[in-house]
The first five atom37 places (N, CA, C, CB, O) and aatype in JSON, in Angstrom:
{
  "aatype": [20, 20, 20, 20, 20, 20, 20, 20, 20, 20, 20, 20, 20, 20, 20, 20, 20, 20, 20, 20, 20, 20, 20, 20, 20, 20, 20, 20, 20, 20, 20, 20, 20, 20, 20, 20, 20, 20, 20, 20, 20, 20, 20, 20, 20, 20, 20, 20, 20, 20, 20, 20, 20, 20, 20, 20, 20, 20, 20, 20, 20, 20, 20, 20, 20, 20, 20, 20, 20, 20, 20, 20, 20, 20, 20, 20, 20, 20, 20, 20, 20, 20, 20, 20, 20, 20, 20, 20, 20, 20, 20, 20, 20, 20, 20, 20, 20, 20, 20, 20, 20, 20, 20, 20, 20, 20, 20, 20, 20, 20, 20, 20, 20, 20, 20, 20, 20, 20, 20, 20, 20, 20, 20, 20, 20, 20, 20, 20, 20, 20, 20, 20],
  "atom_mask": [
    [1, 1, 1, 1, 1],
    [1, 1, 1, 1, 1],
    [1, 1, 1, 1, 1],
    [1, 1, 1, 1, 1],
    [1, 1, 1, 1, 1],
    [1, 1, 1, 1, 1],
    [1, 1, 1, 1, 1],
    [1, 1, 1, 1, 1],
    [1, 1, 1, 1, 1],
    [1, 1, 1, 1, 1],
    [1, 1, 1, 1, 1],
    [1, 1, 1, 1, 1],
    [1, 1, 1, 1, 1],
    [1, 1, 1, 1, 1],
    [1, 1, 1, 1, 1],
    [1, 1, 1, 1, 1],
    [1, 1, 1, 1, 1],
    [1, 1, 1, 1, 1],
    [1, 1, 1, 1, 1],
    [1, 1, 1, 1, 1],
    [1, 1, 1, 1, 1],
    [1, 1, 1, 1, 1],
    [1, 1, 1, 1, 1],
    [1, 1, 1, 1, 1],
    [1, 1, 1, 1, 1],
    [1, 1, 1, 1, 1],
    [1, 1, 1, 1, 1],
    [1, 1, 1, 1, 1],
    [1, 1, 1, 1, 1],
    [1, 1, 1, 1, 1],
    [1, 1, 1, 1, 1],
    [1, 1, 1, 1, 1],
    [1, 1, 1, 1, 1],
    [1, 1, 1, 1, 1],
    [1, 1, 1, 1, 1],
    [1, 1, 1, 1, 1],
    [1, 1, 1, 1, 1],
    [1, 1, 1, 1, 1],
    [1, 1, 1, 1, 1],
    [1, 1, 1, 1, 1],
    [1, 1, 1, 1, 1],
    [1, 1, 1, 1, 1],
    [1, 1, 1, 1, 1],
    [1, 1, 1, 1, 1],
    [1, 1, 1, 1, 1],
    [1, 1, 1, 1, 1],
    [1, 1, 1, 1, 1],
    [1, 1, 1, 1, 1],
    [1, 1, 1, 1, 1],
    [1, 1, 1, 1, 1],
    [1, 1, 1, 1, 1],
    [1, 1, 1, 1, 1],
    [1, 1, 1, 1, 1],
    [1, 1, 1, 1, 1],
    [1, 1, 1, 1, 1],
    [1, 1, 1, 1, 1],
    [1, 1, 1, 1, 1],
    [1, 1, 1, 1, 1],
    [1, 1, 1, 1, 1],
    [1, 1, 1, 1, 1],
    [1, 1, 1, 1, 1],
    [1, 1, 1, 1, 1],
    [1, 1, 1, 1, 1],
    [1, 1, 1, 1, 1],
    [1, 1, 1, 1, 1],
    [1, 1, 1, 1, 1],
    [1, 1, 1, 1, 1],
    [1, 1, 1, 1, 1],
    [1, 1, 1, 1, 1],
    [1, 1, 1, 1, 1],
    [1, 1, 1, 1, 1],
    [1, 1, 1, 1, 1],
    [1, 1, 1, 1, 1],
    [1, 1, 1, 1, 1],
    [1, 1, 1, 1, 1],
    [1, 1, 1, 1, 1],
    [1, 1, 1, 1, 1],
    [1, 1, 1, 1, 1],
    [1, 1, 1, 1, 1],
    [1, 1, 1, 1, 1],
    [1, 1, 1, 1, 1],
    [1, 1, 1, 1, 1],
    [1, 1, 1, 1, 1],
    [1, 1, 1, 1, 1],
    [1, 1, 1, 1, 1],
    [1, 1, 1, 1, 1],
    [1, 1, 1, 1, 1],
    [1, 1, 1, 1, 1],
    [1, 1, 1, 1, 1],
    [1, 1, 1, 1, 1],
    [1, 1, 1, 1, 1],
    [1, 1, 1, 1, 1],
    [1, 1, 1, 1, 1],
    [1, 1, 1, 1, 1],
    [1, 1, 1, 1, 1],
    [1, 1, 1, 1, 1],
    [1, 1, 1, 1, 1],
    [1, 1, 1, 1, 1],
    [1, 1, 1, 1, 1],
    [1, 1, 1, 1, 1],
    [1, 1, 1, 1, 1],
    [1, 1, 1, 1, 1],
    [1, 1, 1, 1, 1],
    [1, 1, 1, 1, 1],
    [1, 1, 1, 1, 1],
    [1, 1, 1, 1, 1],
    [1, 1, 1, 1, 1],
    [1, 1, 1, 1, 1],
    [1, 1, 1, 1, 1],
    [1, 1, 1, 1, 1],
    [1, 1, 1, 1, 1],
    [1, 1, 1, 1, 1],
    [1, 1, 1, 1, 1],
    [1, 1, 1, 1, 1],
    [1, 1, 1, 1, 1],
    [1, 1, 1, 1, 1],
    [1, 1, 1, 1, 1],
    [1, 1, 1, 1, 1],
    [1, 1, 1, 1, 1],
    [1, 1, 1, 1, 1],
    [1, 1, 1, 1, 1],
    [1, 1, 1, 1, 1],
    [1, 1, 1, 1, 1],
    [1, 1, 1, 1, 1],
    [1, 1, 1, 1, 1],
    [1, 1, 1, 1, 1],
    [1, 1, 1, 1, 1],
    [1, 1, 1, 1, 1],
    [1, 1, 1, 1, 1],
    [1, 1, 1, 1, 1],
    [1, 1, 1, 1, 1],
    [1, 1, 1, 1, 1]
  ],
  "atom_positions": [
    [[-20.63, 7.42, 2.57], [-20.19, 6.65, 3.72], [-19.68, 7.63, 4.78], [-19.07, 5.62, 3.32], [-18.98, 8.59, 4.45]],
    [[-20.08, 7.35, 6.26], [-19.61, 8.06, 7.4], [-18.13, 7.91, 7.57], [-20.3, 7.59, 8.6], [-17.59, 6.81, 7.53]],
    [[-17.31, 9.31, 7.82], [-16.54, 9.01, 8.17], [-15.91, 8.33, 8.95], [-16.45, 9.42, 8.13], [-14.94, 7.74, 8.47]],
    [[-16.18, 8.15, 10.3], [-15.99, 6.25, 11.01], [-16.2, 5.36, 10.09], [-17.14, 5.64, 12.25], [-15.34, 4.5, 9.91]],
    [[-17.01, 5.35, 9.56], [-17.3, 4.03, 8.7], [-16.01, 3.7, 7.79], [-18.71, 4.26, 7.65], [-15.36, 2.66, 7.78]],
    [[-15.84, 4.73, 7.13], [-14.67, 4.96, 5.97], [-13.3, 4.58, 6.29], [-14.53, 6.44, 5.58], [-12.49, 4.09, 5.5]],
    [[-13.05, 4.92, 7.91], [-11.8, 4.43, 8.39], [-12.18, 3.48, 9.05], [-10.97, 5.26, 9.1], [-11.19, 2.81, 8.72]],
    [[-12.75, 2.77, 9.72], [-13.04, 1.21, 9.98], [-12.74, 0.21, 8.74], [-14.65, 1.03, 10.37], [-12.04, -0.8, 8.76]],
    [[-13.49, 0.78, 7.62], [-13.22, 0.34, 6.69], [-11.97, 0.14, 6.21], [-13.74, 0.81, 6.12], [-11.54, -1.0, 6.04]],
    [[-11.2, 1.34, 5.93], [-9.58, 1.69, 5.96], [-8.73, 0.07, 6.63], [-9.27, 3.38, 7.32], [-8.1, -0.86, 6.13]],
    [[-9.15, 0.42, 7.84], [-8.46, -0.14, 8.57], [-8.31, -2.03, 8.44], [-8.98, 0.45, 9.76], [-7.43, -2.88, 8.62]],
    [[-9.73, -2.0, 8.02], [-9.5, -3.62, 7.71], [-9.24, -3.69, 6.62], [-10.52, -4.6, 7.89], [-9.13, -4.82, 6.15]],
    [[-9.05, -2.69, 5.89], [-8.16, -3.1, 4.58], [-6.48, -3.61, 4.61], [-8.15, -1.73, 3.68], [-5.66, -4.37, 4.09]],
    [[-6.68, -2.53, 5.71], [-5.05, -2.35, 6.03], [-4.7, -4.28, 6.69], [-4.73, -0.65, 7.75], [-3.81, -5.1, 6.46]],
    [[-5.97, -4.28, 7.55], [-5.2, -5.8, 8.62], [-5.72, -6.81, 6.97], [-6.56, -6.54, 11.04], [-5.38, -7.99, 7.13]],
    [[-6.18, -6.66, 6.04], [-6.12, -7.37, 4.89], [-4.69, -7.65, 4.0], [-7.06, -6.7, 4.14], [-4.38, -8.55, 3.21]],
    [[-4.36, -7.09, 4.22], [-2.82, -6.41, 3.36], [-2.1, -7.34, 3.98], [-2.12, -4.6, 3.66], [-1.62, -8.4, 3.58]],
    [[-2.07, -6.66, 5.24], [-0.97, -7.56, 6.69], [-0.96, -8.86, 7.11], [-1.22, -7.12, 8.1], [-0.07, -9.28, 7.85]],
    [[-1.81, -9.5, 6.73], [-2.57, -10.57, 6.9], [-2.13, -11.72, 5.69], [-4.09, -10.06, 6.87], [-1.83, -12.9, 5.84]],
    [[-2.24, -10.81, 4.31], [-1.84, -11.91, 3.16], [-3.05, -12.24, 2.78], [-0.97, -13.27, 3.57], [-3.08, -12.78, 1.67]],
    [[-4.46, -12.06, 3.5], [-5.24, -12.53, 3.03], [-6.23, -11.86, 1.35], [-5.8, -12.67, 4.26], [-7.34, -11.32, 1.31]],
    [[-5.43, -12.12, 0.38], [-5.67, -11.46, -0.65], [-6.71, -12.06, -1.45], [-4.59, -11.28, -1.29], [-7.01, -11.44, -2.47]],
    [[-7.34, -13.15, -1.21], [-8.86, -13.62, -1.82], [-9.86, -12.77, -1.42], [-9.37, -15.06, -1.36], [-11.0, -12.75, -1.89]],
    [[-9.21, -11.7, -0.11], [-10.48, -11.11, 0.45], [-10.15, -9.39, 0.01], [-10.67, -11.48, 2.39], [-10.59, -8.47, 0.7]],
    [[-9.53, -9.22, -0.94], [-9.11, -7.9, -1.18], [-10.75, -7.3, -1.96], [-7.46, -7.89, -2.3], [-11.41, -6.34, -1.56]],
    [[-11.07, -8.17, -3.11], [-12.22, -7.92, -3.26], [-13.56, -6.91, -2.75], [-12.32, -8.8, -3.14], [-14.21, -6.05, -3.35]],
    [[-13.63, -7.43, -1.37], [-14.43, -6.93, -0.29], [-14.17, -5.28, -0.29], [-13.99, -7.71, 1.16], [-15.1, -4.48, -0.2]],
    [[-12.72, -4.86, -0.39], [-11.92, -3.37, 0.02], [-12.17, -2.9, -1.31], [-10.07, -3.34, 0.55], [-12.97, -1.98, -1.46]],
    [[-11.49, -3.49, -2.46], [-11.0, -2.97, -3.92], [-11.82, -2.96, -5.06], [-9.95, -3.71, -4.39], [-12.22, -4.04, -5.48]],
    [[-12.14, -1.92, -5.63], [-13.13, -2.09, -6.84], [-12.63, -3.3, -7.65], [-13.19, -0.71, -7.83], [-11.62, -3.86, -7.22]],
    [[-13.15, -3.73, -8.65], [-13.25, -4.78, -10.17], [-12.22, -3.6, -10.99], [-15.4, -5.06, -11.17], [-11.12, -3.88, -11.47]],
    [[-12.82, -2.29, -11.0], [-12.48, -1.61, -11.92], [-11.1, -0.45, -11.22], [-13.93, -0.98, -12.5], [-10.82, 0.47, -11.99]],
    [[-10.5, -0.47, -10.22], [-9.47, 0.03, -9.79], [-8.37, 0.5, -10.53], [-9.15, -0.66, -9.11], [-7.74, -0.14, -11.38]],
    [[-8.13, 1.86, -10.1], [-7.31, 2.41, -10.67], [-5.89, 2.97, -9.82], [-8.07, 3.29, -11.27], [-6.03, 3.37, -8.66]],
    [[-4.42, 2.97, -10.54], [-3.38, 2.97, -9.22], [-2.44, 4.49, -10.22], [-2.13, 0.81, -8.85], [-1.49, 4.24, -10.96]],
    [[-2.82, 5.55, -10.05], [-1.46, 6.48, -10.17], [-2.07, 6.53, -11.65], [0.45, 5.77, -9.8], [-1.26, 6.39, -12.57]],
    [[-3.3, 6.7, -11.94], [-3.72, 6.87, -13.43], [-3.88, 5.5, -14.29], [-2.61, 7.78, -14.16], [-4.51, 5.65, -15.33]],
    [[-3.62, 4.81, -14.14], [-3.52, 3.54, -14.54], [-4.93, 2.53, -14.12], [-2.17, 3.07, -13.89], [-5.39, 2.33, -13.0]],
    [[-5.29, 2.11, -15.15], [-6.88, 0.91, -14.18], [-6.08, -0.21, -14.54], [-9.1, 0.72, -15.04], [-5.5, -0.55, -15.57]],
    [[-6.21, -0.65, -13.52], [-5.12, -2.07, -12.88], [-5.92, -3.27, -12.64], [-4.31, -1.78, -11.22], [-5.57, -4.41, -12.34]],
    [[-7.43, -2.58, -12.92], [-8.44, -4.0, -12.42], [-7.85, -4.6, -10.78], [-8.16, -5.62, -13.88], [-6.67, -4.52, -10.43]],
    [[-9.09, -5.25, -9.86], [-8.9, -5.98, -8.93], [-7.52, -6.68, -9.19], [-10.01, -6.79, -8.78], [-6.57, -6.62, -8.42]],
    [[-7.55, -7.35, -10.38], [-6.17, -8.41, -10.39], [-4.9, -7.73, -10.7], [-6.26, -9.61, -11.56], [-3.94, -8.38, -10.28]],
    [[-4.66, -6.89, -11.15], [-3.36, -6.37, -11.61], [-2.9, -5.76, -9.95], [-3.54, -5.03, -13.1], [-1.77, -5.82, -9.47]],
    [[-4.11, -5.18, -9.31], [-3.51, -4.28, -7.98], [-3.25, -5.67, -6.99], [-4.92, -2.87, -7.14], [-2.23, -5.87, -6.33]],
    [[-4.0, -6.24, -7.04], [-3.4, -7.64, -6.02], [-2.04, -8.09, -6.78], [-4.68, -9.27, -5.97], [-1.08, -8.0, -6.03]],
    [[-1.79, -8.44, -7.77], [-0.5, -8.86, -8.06], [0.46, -7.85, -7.55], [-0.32, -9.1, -9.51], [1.55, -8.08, -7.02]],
    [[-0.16, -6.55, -7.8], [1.35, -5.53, -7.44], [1.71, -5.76, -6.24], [1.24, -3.83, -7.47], [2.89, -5.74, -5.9]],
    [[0.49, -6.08, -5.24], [0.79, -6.01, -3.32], [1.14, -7.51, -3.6], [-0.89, -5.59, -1.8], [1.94, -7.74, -2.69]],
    [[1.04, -8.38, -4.13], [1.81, -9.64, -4.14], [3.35, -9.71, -4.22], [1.36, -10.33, -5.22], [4.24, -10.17, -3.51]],
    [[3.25, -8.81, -5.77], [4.26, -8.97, -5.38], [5.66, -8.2, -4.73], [4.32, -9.41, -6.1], [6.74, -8.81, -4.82]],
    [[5.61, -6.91, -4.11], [5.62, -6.43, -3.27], [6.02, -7.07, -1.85], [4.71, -5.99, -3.46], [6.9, -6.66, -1.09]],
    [[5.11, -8.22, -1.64], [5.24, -8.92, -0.5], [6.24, -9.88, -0.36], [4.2, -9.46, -0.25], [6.88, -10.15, 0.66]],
    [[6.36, -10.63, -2.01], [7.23, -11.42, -1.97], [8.66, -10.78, -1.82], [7.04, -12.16, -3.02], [9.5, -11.47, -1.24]],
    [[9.03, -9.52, -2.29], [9.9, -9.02, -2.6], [10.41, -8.65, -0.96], [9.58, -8.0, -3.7], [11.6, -8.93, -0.77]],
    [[9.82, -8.18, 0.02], [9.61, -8.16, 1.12], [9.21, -8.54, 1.93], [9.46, -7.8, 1.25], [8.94, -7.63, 2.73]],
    [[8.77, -10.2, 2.54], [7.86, -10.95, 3.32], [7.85, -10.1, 4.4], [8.2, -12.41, 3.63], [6.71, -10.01, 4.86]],
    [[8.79, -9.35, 5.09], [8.21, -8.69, 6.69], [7.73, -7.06, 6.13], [9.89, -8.55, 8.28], [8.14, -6.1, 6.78]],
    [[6.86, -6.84, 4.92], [6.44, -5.59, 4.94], [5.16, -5.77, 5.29], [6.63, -4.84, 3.79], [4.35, -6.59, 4.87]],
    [[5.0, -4.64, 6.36], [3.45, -4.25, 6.82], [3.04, -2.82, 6.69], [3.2, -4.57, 8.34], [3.84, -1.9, 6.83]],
    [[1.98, -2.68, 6.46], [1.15, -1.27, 5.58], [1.35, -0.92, 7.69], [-1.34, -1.57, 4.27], [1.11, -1.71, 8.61]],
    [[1.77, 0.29, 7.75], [1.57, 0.54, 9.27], [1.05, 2.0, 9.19], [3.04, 0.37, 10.26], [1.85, 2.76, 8.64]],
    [[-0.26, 2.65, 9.66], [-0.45, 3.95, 9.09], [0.07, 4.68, 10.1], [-1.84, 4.36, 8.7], [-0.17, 4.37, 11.26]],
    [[0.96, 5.9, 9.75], [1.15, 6.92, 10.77], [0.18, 8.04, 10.98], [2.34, 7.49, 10.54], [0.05, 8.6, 12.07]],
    [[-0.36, 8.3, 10.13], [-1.91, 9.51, 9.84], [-2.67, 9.11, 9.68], [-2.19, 10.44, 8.87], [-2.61, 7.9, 9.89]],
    [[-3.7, 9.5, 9.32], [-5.08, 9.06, 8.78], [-6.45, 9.69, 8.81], [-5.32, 8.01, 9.3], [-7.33, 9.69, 9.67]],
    [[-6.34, 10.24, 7.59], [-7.82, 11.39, 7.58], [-8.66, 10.71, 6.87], [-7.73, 13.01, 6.82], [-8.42, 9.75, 6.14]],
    [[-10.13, 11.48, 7.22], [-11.11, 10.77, 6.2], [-12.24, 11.8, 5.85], [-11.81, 9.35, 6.88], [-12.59, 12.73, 6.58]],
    [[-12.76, 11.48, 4.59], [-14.24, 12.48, 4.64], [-14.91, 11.49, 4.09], [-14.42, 14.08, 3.72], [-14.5, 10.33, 4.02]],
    [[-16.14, 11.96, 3.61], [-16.82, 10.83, 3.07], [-16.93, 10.11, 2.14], [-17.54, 10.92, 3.05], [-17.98, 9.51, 1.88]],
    [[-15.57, 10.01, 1.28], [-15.27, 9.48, -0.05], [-13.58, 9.13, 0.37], [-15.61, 10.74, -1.48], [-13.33, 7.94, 0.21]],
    [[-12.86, 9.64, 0.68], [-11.57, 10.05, 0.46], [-10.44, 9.54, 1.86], [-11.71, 11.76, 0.23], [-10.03, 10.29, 2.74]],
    [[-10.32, 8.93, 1.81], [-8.91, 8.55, 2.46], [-7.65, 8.8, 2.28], [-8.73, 7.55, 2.45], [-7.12, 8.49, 1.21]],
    [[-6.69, 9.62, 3.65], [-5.64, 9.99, 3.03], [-4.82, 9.26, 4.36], [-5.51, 11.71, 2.57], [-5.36, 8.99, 5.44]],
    [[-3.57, 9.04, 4.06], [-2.59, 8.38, 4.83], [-1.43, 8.34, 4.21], [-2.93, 7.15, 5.17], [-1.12, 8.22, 3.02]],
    [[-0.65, 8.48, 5.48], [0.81, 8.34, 5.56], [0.89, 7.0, 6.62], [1.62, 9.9, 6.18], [0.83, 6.84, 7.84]],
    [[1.08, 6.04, 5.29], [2.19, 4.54, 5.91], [3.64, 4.35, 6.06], [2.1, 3.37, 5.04], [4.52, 4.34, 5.21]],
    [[3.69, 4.21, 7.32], [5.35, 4.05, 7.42], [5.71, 2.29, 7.21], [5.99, 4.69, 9.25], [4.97, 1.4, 7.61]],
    [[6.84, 2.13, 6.58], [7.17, 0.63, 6.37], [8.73, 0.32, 6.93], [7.04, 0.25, 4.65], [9.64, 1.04, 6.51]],
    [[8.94, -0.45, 7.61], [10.27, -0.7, 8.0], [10.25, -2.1, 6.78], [10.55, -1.03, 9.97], [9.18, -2.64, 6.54]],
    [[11.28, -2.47, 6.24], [10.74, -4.0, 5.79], [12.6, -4.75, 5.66], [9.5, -3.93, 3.7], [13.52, -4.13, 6.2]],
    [[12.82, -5.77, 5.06], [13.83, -6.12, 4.48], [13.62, -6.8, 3.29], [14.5, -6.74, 5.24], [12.9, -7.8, 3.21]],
    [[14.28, -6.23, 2.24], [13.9, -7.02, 0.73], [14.71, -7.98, 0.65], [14.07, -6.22, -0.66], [15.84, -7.95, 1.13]],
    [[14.14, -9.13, -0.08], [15.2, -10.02, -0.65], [15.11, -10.81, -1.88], [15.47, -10.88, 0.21], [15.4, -11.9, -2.36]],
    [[14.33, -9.23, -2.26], [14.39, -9.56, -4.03], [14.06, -7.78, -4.28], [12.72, -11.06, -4.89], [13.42, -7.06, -3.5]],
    [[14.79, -7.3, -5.75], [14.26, -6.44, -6.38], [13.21, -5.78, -5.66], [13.93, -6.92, -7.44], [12.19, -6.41, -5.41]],
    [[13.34, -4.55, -5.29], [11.78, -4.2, -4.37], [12.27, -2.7, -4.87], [11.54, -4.61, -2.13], [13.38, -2.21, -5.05]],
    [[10.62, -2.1, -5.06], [10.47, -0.44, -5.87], [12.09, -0.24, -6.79], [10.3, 1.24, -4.26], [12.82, 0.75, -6.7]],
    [[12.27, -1.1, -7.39], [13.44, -1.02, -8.34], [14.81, -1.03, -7.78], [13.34, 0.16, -9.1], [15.84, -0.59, -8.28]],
    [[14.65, -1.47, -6.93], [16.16, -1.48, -6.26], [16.9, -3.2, -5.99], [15.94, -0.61, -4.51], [16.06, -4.1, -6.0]],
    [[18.18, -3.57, -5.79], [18.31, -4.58, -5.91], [18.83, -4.58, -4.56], [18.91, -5.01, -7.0], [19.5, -3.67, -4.07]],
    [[18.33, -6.06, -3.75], [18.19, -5.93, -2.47], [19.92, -5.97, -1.81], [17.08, -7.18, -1.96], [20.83, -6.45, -2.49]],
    [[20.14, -5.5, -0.65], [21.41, -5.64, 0.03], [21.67, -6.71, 1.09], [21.65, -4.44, 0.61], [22.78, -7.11, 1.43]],
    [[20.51, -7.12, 1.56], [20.05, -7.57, 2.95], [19.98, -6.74, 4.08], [20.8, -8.52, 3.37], [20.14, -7.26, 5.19]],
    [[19.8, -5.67, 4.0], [19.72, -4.45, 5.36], [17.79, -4.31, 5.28], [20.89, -2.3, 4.8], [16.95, -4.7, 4.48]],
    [[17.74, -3.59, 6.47], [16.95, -3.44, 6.47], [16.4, -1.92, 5.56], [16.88, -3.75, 7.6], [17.27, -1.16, 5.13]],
    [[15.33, -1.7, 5.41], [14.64, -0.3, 4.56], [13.6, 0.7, 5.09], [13.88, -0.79, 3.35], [12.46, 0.49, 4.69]],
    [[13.74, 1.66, 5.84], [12.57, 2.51, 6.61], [11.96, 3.48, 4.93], [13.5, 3.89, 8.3], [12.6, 3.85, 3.95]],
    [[10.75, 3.58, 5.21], [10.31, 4.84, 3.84], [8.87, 4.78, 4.25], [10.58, 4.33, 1.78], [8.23, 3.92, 4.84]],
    [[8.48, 6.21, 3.65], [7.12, 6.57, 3.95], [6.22, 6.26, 2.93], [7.01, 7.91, 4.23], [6.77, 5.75, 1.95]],
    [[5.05, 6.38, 2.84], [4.11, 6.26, 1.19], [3.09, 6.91, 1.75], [3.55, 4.55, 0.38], [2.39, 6.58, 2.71]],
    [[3.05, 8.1, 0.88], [1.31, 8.87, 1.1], [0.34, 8.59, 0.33], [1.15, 10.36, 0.93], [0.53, 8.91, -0.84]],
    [[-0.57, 8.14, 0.56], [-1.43, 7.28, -0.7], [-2.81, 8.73, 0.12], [-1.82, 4.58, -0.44], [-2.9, 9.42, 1.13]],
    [[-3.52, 8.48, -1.02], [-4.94, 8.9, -1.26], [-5.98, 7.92, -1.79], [-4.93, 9.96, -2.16], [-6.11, 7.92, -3.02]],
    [[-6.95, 6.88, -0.91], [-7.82, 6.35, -1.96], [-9.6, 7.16, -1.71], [-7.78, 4.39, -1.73], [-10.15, 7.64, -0.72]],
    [[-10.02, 6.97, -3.18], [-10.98, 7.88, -2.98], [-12.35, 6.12, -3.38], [-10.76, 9.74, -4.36], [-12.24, 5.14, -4.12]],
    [[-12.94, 6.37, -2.86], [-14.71, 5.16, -2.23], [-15.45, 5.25, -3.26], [-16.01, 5.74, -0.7], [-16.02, 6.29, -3.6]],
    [[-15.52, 3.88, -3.99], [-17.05, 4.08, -4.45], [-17.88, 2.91, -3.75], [-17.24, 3.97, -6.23], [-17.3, 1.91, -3.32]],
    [[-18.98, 3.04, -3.68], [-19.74, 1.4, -2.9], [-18.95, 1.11, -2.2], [-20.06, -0.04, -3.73], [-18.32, 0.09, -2.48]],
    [[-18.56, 1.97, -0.77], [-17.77, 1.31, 0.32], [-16.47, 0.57, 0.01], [-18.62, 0.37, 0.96], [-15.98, -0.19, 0.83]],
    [[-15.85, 0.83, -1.35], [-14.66, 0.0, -1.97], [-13.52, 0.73, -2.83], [-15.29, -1.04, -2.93], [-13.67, 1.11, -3.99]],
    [[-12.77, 0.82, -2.34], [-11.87, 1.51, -3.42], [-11.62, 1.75, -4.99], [-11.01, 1.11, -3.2], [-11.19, 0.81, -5.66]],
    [[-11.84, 2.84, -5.5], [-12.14, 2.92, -6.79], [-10.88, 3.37, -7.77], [-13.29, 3.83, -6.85], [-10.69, 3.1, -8.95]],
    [[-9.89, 4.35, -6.65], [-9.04, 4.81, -7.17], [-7.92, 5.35, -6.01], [-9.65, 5.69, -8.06], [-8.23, 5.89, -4.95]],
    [[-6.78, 5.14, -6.39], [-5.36, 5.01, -5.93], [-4.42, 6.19, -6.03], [-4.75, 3.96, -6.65], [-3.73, 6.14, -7.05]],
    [[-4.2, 7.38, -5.13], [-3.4, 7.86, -6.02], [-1.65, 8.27, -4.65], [-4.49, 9.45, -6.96], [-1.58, 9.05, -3.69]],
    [[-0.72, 7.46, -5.17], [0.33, 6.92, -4.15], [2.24, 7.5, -4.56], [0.1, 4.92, -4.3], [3.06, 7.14, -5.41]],
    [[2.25, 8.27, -3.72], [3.86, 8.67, -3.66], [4.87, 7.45, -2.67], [3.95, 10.44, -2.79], [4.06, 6.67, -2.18]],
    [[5.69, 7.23, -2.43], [6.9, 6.61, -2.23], [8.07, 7.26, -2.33], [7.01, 5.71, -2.95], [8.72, 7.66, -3.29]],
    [[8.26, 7.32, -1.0], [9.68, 8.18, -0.76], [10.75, 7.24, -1.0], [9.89, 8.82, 0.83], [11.25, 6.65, -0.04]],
    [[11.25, 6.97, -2.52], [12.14, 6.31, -2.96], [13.65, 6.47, -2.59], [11.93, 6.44, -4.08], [14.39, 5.57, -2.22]],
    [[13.95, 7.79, -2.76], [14.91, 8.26, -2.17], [15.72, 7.69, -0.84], [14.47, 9.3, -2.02], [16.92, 7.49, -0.67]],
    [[14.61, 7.51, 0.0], [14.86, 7.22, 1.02], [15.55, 6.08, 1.25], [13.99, 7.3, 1.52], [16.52, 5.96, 1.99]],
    [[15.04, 5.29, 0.62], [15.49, 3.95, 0.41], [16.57, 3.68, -0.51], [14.47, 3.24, 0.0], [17.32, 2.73, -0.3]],
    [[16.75, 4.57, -1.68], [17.86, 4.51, -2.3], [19.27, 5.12, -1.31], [17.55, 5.3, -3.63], [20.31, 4.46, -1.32]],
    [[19.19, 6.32, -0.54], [20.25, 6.32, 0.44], [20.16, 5.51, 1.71], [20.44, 7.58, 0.81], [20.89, 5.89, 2.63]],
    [[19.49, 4.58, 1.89], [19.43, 4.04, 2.59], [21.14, 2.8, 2.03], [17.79, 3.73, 2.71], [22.3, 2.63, 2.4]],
    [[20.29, 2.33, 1.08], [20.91, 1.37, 0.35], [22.28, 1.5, -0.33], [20.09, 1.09, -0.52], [23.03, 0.57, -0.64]],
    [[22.44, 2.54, -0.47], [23.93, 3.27, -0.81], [24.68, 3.05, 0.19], [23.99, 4.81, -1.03], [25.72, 2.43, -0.03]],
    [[24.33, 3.54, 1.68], [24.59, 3.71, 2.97], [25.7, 2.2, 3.04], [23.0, 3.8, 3.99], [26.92, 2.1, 3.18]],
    [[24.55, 1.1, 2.87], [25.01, -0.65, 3.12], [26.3, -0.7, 2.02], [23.45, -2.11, 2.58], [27.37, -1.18, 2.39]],
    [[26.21, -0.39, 1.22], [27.38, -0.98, 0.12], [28.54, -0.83, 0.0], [27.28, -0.73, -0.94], [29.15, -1.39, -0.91]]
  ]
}
């Protein structure tokens, strides 16, 4: 896949995410998907961004970078969000949460095959210290 192609692609993954529209994740995400070593199948990785979302209804995937070659996507998403449930293991305060996530997904058949994703936890844990 061309690199334009790859980030066009990217990108409506991304307004997929943002959107909620997760019947259509399919289209982006392999059957056989894998997240941080783990194969999570299509359904296990939609539950995680489920629930994720619930945990956070105003989180949006927002990319600050974005490289591509012809397999490989790399990005840095910035997220402002507010939790109000349990979110990346933390128990919510009601403040708001800024943190980065550098993900890598690498293409098979124009679809994501494999996941591999940091989370600046930290960040959010002094964030959250900060409120209390």
């Amino acid at each position: 896949m061309a690199e334009g192609d790859l980030l066009t692609t990217y990108r409506d993954y991304l307004r997929c995410l943002n959107t909620r529209r997760w019947d259509d994740l399919r289209h982006f995400v392999s059957d056989d998907v894998m997240h941080n070593g783990v194969r999570l199948r299509l359904s296990g990785y939609r539950a995680m961004l489920e629930s994720d979302t619930r945990a956070a209804p105003d989180l949006q995937f927002v990319p600050e970078i974005l490289i591509a070659d012809n397999q490989v996507v790399s990005c840095r998403l910035f997220f402002q969000c507010t939790p109000h449930h349990v979110f990346l293991g933390f128990e919510p305060t009601g403040g708001q949460v800024s943190f980065a996530e550098h993900a890598f997904y690498r293409f098979e058949n124009g679809r994501i095959a494999e996941v591999w994703s940091v989370i600046d936890k930290e960040a959010v844990r002094g964030q959250i210290a900060q409120e209390k």
